[in-house]
Steps between C-alpha positions, in 0.01 A plus 500: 500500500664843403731629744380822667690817455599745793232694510256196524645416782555790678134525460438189616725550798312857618190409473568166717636750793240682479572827287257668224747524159467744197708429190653842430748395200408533208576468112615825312411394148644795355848439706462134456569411851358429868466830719504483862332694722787804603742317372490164678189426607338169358202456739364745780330301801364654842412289809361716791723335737805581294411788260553598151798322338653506106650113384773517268498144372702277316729222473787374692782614267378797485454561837813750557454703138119541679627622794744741371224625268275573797772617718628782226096577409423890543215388678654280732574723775115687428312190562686420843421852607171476407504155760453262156692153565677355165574137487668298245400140450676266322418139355690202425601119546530588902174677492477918667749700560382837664671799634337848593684763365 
């Protein structure tokens, strides 16, 4: 069986607690690389008990280098205003690690 990437489970994960999920990265052919939505947003996912909120996910060494890249995002402080929650997931051997931001 293939192991499942970040985002798979992050899906996964979502949708089990009850959230609807949009994949908003996408592939830039002509920059060759993955885009995320403002900057660091991998998935966006509302519940109507806990709103609208953008998922930065990835793995566990990359957790900090994540974080920092939301943190320093010019749209960081735009989507709190704007009451938009940010969470970063990340996956590994000792399963979810999740902090608000």
């Amino acid at each position: 069986m293939a192991k499942k990437s970040p985002m798979q489970l992050s899906l996964a994960y979502l949708n089990q607690s009850g959230y609807t999920c949009q994949i908003v990265e996408h592939w830039n052919a002509f920059a060759r690389k993955r885009m995320d939505c403002f900057g660091f947003g991998d998935i966006l996912a509302y519940k109507p008990q806990c709103g609208i909120v953008l998922v930065q996910t990835t793995s566990w060494p990359n957790f900090s280098a994540r974080k920092l890249k939301i943190l320093t995002s010019p749209h960081y402080q735009g989507w709190r205003k704007a009451g938009g929650r940010i969470l970063l997931q990340a996956w590994g051997n000792k399963g979810l690690r999740e902090e608000e931001l």
